[in-house]
C-alpha positions as CSV (number, residue, x, y, z in Angstrom):
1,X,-86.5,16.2,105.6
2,X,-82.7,14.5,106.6
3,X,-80.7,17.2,104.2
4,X,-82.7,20.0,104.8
5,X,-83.4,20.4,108.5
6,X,-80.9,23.1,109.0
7,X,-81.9,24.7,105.8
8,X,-83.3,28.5,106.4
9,X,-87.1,27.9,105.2
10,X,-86.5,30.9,102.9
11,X,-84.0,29.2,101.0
12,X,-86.1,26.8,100.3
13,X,-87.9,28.3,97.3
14,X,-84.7,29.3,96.1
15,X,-83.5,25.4,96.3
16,X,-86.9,24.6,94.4
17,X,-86.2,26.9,91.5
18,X,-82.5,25.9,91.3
19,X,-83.2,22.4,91.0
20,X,-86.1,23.0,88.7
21,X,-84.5,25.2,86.0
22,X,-80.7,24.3,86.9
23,X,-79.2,27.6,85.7
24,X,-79.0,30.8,88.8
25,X,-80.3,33.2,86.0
26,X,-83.3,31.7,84.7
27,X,-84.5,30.6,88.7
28,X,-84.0,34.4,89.2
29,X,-86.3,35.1,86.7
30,X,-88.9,32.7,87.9
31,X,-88.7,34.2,91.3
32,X,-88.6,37.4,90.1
33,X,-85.2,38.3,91.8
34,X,-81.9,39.2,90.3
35,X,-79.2,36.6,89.5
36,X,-76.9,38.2,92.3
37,X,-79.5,37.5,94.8
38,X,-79.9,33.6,93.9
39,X,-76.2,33.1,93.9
40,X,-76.0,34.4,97.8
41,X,-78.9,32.1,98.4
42,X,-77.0,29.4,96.6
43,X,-74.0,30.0,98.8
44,X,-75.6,29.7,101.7
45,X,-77.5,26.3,100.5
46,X,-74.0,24.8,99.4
47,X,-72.8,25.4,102.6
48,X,-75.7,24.2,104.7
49,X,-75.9,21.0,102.8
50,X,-72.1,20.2,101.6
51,X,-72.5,19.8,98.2
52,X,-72.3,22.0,94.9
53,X,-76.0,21.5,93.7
54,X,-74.8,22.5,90.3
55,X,-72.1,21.3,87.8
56,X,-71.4,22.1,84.7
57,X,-71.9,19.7,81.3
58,X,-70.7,21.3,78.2
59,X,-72.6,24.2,78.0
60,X,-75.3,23.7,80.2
61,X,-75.5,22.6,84.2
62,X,-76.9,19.1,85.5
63,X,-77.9,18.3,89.2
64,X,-75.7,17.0,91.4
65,X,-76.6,13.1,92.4
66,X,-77.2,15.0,96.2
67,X,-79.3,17.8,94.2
68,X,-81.2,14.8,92.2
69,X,-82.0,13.0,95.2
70,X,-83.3,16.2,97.1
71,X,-85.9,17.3,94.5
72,X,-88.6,15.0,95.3
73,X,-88.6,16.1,98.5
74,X,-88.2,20.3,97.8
75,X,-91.3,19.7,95.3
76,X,-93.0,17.7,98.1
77,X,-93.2,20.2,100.8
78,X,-93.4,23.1,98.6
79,X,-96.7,21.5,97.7
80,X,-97.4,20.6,101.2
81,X,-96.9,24.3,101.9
82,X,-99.3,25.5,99.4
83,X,-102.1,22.8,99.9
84,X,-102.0,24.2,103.9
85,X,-102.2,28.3,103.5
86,X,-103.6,28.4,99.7
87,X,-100.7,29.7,98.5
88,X,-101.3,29.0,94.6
89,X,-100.8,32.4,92.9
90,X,-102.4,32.6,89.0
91,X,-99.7,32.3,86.5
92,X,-99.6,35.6,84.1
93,X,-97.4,34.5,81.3
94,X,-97.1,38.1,80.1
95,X,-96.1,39.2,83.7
96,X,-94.0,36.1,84.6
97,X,-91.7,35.3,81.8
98,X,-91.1,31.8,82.6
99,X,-88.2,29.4,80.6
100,X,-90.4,25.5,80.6
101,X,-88.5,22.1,80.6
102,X,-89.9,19.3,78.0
103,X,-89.1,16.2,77.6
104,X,-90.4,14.5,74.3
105,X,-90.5,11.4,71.9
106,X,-88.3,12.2,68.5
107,X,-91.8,12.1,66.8
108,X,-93.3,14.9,69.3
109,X,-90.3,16.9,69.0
110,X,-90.9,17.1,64.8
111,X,-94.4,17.7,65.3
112,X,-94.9,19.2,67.7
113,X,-92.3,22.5,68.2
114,X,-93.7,24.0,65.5
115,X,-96.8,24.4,66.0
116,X,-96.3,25.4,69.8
117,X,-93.9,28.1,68.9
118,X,-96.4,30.0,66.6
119,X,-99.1,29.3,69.9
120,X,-96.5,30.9,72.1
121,X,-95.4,33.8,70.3
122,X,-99.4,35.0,70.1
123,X,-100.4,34.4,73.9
124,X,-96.8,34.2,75.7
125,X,-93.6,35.8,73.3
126,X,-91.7,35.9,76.6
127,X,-92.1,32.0,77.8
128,X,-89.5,29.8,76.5
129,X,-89.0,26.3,76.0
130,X,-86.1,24.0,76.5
131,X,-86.8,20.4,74.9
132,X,-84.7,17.3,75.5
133,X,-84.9,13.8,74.2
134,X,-86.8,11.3,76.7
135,X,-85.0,9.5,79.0
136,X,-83.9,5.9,77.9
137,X,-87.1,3.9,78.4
138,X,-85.1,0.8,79.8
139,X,-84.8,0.1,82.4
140,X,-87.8,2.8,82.4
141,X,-88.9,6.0,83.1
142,X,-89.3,6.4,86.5
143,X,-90.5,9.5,89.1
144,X,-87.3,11.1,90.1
145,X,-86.6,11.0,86.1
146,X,-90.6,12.9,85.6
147,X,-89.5,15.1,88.3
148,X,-86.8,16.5,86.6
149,X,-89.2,17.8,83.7
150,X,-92.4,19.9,83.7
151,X,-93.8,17.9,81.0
152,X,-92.8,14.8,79.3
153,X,-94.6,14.1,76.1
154,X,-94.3,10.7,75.0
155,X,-96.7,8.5,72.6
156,X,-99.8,6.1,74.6
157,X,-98.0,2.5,75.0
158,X,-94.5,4.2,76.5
159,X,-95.3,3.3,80.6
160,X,-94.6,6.9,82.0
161,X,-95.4,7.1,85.4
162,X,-97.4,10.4,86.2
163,X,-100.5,12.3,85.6
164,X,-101.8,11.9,81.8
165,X,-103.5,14.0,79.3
166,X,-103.9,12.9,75.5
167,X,-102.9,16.0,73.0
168,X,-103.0,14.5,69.8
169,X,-103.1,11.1,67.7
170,X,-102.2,9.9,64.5
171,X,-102.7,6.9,62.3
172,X,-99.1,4.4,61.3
173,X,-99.1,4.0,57.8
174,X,-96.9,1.7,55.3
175,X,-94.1,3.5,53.7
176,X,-91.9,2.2,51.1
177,X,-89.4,3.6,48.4
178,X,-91.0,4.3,45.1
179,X,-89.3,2.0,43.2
180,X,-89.6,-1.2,46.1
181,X,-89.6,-3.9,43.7
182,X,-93.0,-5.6,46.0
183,X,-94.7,-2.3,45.3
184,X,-97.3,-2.9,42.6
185,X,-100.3,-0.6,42.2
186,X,-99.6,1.4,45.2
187,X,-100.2,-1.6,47.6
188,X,-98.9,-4.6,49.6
189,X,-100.2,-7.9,50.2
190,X,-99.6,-10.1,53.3
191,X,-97.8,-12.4,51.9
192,X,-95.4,-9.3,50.5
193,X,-95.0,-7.9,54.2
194,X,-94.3,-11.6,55.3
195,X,-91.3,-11.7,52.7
196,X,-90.0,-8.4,53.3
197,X,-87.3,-7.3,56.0
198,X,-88.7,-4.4,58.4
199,X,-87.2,-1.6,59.9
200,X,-88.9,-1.5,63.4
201,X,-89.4,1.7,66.1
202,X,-90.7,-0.5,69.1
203,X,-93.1,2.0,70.9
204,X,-92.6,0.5,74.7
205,X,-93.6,-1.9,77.3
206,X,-97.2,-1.1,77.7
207,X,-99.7,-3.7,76.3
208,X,-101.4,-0.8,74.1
209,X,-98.4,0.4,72.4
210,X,-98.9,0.6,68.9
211,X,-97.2,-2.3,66.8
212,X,-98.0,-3.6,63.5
213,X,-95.6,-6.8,64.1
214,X,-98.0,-7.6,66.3
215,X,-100.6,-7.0,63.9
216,X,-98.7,-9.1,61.3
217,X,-98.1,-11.9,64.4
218,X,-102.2,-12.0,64.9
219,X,-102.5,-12.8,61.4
220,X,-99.8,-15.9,61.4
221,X,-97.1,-13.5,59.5
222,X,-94.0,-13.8,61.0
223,X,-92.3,-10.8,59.6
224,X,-88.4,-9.9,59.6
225,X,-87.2,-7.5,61.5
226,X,-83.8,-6.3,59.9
227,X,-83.7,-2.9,62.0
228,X,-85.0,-1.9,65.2
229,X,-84.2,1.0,66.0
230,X,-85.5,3.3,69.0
231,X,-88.0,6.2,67.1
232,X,-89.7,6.3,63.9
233,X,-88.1,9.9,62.8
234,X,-85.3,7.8,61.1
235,X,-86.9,5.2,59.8
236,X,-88.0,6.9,56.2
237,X,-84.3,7.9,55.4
238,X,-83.5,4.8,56.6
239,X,-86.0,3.0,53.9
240,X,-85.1,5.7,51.2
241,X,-83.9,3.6,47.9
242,X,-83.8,-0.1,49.5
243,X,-86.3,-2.8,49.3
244,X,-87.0,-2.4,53.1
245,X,-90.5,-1.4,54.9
246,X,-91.9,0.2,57.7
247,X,-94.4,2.1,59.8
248,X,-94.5,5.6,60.5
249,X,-97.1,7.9,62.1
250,X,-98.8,9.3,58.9
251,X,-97.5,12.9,59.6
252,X,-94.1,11.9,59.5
253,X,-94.8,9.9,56.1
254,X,-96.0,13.1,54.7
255,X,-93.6,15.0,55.7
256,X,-91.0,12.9,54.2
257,X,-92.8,11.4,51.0
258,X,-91.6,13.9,48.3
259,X,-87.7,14.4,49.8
260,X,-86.8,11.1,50.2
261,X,-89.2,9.5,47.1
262,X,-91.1,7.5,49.2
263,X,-94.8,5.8,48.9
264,X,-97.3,5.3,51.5
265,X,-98.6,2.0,50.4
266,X,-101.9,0.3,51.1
267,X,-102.3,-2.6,53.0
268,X,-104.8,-5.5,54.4
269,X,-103.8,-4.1,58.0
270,X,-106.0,-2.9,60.4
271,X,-104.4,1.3,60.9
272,X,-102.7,1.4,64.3
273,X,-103.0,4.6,66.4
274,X,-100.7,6.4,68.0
275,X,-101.5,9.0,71.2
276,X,-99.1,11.5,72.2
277,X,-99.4,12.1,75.2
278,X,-98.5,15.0,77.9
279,X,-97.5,13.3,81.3
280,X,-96.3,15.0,84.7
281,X,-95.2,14.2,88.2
282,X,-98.6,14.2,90.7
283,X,-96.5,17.1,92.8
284,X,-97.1,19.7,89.5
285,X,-100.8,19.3,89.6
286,X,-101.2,22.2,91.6
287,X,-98.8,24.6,89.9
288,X,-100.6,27.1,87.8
289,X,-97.8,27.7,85.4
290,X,-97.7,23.6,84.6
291,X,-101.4,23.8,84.2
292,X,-100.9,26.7,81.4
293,X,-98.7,25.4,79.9
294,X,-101.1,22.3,79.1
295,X,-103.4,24.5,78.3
296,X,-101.8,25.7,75.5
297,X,-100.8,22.4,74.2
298,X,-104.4,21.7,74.1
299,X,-104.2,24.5,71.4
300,X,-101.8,23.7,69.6
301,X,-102.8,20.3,69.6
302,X,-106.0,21.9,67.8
303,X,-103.6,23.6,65.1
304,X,-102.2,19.8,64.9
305,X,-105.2,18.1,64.1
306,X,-106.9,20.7,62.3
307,X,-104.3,23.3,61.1
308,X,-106.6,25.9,62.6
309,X,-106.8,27.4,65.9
310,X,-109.6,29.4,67.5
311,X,-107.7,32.3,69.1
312,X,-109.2,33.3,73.1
């Protein structure tokens, strides 16, 4: 394993958790040893392999390139390890206070957080989640950037790499300001959307991403695009008291309608759908605590959807 070759073996689970959750006390926790006892191992790694593992950013820690380049391989033949002697051990929540990494689209992140919270503070009040924003999607999101995540939850149409599993979907739908001087009895014609200037949220590379401009394009409409910008969470204060359109997940239309005096308007377009989606690095398959935790986005997905939950 180049780097690691002199490493003590036991270290190695330390290196894993370290890399994973990139702060001493919160890998303690998820080994189940004190903080004190990490930082000797962590000595001893720095020393064996030259470099600081750690640094600091503002007020949290980021992996060192050396550290980033080393995960992939820590993950690999811990898994190698367990796949040979059977080593995977049930994940208790309630026994094993665990602190999770997400990575998730702006839209996940205002749907989503919620909802999981009120899942987590029934079945698991001593897990906690850190969320981030998704990596940039260009030049793409690649393994090394999965691995650095438990989860990534991005919407269908973004081009993770990784295992996949659908949590929840929603519809785009037209939203306008009130007073949009194209508006008239609630609705939009064709020929309006083709006159109008658009503020876009492309959705990614994939062929299946959801994008009524392409919609528009099947139907000979060239529409304007006057502002693309990277996630649809901005896009209703950003149409808020101008003549502008746009598409947002219905959720988020909702959400927003009342606060900002906005219209969801009917149109001749067939309703795009959008997927969020939960993806992780093959190497996490195995790990119980990964599998939970999609487990209980599959509930709160349910509360999502439904606004109700059947409790276990």
């Amino acid at each position: 394993m180049g780097d690691l070759k002199g490493v003590d073996a036991n270290l190695i689970v330390v290196l894993d958790a370290v890399l994973r959750e990139r702060n001493l006390t919160h890998a303690g926790h998820s080994l189940g040893v004190t903080q004190s006892a990490v930082s000797n191992s962590v000595k001893k790694l720095r020393a064996a392999l030259d470099d600081r593992l750690l640094v600091r950013s503002g007020r949290q820690f980021e992996l060192t390139p050396k550290a980033a380049a080393l995960q992939p391989q820590v993950a690999e033949a811990l898994l190698q390890i367990d796949r040979a002697l059977g080593l995977h051990a049930p994940f208790d929540p309630l026994e094993m206070p665990r602190r999770f990494y997400i990575a998730t689209s702006e839209y996940a992140m205002a749907t989503l957080t919620g909802p999981l919270m009120q899942v987590l503070d029934v079945e698991a009040p001593d897990v906690s989640v850190d969320f981030s924003p998704l990596p940039p999607m260009h030049p793409g999101i690649g393994p090394a950037d999965l691995l650095k995540y438990d989860l990534m939850i991005a919407g269908t149409g973004s081009g993770l790499f990784g295992k996949r599993q659908a949590l929840y979907s929603d519809e785009l739908v037209c939203v306008v300001s009130r007073d949009n001087p194209w508006l008239r009895d609630g609705a939009l014609t064709i020929e309006d959307l083709s006159s109008m200037r658009h503020v876009v949220a492309p959705q990614g590379p994939a062929e299946n991403a959801p994008d009524p401009m392409l919609r528009l394009a099947e139907l000979g409409v060239e529409a304007h695009a006057a502002i693309s910008i990277g996630n649809f969470v901005p896009v209703p204060a950003i149409i808020s008291g101008t003549p502008l359109v746009g598409f947002v997940p219905r959720r988020l239309a909702e959400q927003y309608a009342a606060p900002l005096d906005l219209v969801i308007a009917d149109t001749p377009l067939t309703t795009p759908i959008v997927v969020e989606s939960a993806y992780w690095h093959p190497s996490k398959t195995g790990d119980p605590a990964v599998q939970w935790l999609l487990t209980v986005l599959r509930r709160t997905a349910e509360l999502i959807e439904f606004g109700t939950q059947e409790w276990p």
